[in-house]
C-alpha positions as CSV (number, residue, x, y, z in Angstrom):
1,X,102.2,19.1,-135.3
2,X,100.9,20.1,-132.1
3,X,102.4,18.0,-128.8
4,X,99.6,19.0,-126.2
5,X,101.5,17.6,-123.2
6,X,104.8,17.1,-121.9
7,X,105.0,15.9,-118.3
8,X,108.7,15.1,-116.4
9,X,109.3,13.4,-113.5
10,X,112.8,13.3,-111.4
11,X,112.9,10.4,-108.8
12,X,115.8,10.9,-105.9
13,X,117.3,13.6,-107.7
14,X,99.0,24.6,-116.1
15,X,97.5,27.5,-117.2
16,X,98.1,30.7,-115.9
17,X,95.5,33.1,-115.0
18,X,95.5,36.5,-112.7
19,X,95.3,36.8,-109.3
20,X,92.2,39.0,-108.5
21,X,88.9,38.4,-106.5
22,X,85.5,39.5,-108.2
23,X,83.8,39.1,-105.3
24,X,80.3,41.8,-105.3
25,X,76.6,42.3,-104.8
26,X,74.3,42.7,-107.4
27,X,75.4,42.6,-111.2
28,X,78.9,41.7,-112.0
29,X,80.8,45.0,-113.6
30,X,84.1,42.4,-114.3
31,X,85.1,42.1,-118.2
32,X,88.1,40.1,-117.9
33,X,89.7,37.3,-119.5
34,X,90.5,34.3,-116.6
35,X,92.1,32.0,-118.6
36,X,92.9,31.4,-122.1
37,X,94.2,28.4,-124.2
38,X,94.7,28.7,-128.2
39,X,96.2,26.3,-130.6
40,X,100.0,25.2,-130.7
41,X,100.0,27.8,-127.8
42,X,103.5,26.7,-125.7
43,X,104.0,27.7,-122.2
44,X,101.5,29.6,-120.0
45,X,99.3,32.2,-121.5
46,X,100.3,36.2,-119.7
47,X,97.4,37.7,-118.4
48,X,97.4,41.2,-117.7
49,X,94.3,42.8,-116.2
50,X,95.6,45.9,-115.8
51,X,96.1,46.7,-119.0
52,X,93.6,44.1,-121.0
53,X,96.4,42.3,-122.6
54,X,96.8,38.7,-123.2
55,X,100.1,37.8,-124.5
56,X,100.4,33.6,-126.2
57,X,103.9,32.0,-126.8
58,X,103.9,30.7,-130.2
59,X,106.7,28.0,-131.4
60,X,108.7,29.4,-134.4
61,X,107.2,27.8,-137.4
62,X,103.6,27.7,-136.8
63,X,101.1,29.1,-139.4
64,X,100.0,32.5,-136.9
65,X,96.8,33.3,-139.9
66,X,94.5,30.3,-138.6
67,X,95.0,30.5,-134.4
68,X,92.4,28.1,-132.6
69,X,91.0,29.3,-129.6
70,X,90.4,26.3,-127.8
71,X,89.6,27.9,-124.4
72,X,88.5,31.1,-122.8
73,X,87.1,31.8,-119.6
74,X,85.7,35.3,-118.8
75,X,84.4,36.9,-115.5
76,X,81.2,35.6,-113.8
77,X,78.4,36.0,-116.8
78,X,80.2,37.8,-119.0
79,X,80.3,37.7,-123.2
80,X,82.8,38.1,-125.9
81,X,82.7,38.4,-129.3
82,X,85.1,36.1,-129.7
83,X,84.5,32.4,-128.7
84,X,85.8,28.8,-127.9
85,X,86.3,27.4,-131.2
86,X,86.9,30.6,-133.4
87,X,90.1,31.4,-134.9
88,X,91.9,34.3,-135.1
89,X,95.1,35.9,-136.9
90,X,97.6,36.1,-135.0
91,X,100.2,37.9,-137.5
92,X,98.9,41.1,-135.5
93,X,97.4,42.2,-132.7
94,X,93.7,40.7,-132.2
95,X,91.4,42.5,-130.4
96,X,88.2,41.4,-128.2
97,X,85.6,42.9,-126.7
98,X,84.0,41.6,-123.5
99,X,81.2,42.9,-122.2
100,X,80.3,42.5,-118.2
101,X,77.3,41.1,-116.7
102,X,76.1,44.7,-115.9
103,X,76.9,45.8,-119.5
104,X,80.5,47.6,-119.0
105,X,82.3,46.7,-122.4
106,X,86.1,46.4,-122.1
107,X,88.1,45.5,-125.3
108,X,91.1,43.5,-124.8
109,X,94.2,42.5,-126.9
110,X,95.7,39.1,-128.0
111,X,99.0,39.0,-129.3
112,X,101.6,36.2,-130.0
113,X,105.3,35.8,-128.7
114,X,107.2,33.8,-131.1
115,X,109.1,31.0,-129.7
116,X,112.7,29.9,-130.5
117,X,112.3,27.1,-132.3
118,X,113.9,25.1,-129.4
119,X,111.4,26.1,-126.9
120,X,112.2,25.2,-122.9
121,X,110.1,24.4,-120.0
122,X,109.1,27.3,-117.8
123,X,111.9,27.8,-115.1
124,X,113.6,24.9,-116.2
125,X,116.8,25.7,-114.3
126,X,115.0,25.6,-111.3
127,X,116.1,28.5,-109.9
128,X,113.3,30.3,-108.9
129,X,111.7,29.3,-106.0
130,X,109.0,30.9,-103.6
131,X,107.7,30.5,-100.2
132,X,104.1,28.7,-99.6
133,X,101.8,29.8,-97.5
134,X,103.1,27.1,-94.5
135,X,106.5,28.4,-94.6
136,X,108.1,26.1,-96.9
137,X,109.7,26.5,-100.7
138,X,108.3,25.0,-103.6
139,X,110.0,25.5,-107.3
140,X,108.7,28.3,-109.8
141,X,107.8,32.1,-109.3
142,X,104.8,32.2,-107.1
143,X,101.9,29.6,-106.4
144,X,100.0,30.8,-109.2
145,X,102.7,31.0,-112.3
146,X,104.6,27.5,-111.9
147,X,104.5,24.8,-114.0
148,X,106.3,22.2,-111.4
149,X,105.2,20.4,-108.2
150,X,106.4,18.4,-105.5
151,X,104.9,16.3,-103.0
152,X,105.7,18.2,-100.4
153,X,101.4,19.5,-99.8
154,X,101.3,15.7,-98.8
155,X,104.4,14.6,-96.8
156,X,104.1,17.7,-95.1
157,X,100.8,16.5,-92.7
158,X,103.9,13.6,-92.0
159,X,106.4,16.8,-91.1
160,X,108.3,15.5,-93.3
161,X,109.6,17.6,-96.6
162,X,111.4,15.6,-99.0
163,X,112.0,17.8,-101.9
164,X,114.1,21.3,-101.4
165,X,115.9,24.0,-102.6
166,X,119.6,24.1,-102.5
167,X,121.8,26.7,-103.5
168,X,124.7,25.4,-105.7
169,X,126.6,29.3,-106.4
170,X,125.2,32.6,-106.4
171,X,122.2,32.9,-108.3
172,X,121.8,28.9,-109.4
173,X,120.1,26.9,-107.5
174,X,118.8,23.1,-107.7
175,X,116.6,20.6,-106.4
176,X,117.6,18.2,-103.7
177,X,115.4,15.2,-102.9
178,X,115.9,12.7,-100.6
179,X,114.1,9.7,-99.6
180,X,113.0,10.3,-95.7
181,X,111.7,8.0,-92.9
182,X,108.5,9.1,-91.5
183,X,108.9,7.5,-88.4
184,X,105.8,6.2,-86.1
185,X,102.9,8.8,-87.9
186,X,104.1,7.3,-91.0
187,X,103.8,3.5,-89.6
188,X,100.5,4.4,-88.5
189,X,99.2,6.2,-92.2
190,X,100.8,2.8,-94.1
191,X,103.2,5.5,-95.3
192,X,106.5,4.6,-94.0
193,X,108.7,6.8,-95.7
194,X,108.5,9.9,-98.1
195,X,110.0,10.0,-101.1
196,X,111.3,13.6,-103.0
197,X,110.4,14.1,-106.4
198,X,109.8,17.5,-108.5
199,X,107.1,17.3,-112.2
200,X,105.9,19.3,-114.2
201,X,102.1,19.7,-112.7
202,X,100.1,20.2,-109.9
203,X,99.5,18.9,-106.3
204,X,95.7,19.1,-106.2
205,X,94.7,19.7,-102.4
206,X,91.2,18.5,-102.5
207,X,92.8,14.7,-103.1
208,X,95.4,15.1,-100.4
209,X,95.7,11.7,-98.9
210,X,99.1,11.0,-96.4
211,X,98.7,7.1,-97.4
212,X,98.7,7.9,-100.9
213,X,100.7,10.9,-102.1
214,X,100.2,10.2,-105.9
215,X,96.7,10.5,-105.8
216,X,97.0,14.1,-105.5
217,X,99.4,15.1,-108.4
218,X,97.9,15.7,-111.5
219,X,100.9,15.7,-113.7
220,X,101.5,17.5,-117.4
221,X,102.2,20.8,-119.0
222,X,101.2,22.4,-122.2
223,X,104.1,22.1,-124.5
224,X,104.6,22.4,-128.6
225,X,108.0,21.2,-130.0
226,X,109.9,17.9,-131.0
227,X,112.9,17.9,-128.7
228,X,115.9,15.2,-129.7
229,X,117.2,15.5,-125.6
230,X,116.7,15.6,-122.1
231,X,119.6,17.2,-120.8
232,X,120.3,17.5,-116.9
233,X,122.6,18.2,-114.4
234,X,122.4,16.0,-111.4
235,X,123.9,13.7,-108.5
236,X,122.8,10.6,-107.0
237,X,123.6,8.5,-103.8
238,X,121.4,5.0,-103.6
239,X,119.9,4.5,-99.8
240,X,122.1,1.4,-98.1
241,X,118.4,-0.5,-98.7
242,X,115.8,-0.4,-101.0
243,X,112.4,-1.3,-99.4
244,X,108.8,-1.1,-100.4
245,X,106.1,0.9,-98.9
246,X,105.3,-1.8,-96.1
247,X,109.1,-1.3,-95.3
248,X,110.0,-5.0,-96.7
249,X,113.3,-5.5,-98.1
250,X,113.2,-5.4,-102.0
251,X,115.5,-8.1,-104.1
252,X,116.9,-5.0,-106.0
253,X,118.6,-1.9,-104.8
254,X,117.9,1.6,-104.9
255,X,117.4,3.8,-108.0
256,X,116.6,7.3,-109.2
257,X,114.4,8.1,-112.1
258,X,114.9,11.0,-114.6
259,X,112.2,11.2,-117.7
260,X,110.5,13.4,-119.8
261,X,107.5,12.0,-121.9
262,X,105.6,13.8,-124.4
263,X,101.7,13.0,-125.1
264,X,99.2,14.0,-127.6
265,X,95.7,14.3,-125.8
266,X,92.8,14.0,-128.1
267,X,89.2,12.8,-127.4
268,X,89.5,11.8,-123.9
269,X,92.1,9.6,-125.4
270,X,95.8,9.5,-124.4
271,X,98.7,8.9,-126.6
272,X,102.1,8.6,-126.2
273,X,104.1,10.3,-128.6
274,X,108.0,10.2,-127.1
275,X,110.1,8.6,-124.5
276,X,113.2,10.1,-122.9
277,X,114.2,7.9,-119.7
278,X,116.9,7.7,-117.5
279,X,117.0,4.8,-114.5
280,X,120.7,5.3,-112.3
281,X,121.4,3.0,-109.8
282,X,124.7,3.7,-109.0
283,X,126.7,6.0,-107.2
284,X,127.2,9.5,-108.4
285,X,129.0,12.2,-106.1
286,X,129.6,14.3,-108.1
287,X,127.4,16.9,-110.3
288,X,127.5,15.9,-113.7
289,X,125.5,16.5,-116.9
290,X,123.6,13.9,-118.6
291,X,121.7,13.6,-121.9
292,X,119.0,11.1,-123.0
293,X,117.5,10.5,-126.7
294,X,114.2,10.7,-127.2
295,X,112.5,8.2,-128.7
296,X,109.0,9.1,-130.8
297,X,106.8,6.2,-131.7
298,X,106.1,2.5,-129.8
299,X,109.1,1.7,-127.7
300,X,110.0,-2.4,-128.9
301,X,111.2,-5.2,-127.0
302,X,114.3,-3.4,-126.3
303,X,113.2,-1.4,-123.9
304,X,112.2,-2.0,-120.2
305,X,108.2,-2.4,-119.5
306,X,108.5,0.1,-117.1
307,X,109.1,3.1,-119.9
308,X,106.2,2.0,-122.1
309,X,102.7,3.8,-121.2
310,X,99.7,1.2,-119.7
311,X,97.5,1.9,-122.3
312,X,100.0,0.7,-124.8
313,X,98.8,3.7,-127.0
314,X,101.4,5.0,-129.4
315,X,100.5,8.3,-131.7
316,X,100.8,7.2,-135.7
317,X,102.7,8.2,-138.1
318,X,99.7,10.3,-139.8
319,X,98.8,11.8,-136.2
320,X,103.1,12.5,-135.6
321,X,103.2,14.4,-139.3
């Protein structure tokens, strides 16, 4: 079946299109695909302007003669002859031709990558990283190919960055997030500390709000596959106190979060599909590797309210097949 999202979130521890401006007077001369979505696609879709070539990650497996396409956004009034909702054959190379608002035709190919059949999330060793526009790092390879996000666009009104880059050897790098004080601006916001975290997502600046960071993530990646682990290398030292966001002592002490859920999408509605989810509370100096089970389908009694989803919507065993 087809997993439309995966989203991950690491506690204390989107489509891709091209970069170019069609900006012009008078009729539009642009016949290029902007972004592109097709069924049990897996990753971010390659866009190449240049030379009219759209290249889809496939999962090993998957039927490539009956290919959905579920989304395609062309230039400023352009056409296809292909649409949202067709299918097309992906065991070869498909070709499309779009024609521009002032009638230039360009034809354009689709092809499929196939995917090992035990697919991983883009950059997933978090090793590439690459400098924002305000001078501070953010994980993936530029601004517009990444699939991860931080809350850094929101702590940073505060001065305060919470999630970075640390370099562990040559060539591997990791994450390091720490829980910050935000001092006076902070007290004054109702946001008395920052806390690092790295998903898979998107920081959405038009919902930026310093008391509220999580208003402005908008979390989830395309992803196809049945995983059986989370595996992850990481280290973890609990603050001395664990407070809330007034700054009030809490009854319990500090903890990190590590999970991975994976959600089917359908109809407006939202199911949950798996659960992989690591809570560690105590000490850990040094780097280690840790694994957690997934589990598909409703999570029982034995497990914490806290891993189950709000809704208490579970995909079926007809929608899991």
């Amino acid at each position: 079946m087809k997993i439309k999202y995966i989203w991950m979130l690491f506690f204390g521890a989107l489509f891709l299109s091209s970069c170019i401006r069609e900006d012009y007077f008078g009729e539009s001369e642009y016949a290029n695909i902007k972004n592109i979505v097709v069924s049990n696609q897996s990753g971010n879709a390659i866009i190449n302007n240049e030379n009219a070539l759209v290249v889809v990650e496939i999962p090993a497996g998957v039927d490539l003669s009956k290919i959905k396409i579920e989304t395609l956004e062309l230039s400023s009034f352009a056409k296809s002859d292909v649409n949202t909702g067709d299918f097309i054959n992906l065991n070869e190379e498909v070709k499309i031709n779009i024609i521009s608002e002032n009638g230039t035709s360009r034809q354009w190919t689709i092809k499929a990558d196939v995917a090992s059949a035990t697919p991983q999330l883009d950059n997933y060793d978090l090793n590439l990283w690459y400098m924002t526009a305000t001078n501070y790092e953010e994980p993936g390879e530029s601004a517009a190919n990444t699939i991860w996000g931080t809350r850094n666009r929101g702590t940073q009104l505060l001065n305060k960055l919470a999630t970075k880059p640390i370099n562990l050897s040559a060539g591997n790098r990791a994450a390091q997030m720490e829980t910050l004080n935000n001092g006076p601006l902070g007290n004054i916001f109702g946001a008395p500390i920052s806390a690092g975290s790295i998903f898979t997502g998107f920081f959405n600046p038009d919902k930026i709000d310093p008391v509220n960071p999580e208003a402005a993530i908008e979390f989830g990646t395309l992803f196809s596959g049945r995983p059986e682990k989370l595996q992850f290398k990481y280290n973890y030292e609990p603050g001395a106190v664990n407070k809330d966001k007034q700054g009030n002592v809490l009854a319990y002490g500090d903890a990190c979060d590590i999970y991975a859920i994976l959600e089917v999408h359908k109809d407006g509605v939202v199911k949950r599909l798996a659960t992989a989810w690591f809570r560690g509370e105590d000490l850990q100096n040094q780097l280690i590797i840790k694994e957690v089970v997934f589990t598909y389908g409703p999570l029982d009694s034995s497990f914490p309210a806290y891993m189950k989803p709000k809704n208490n919507l579970y995909v079926d065993a007809a929608e899991a097949a």
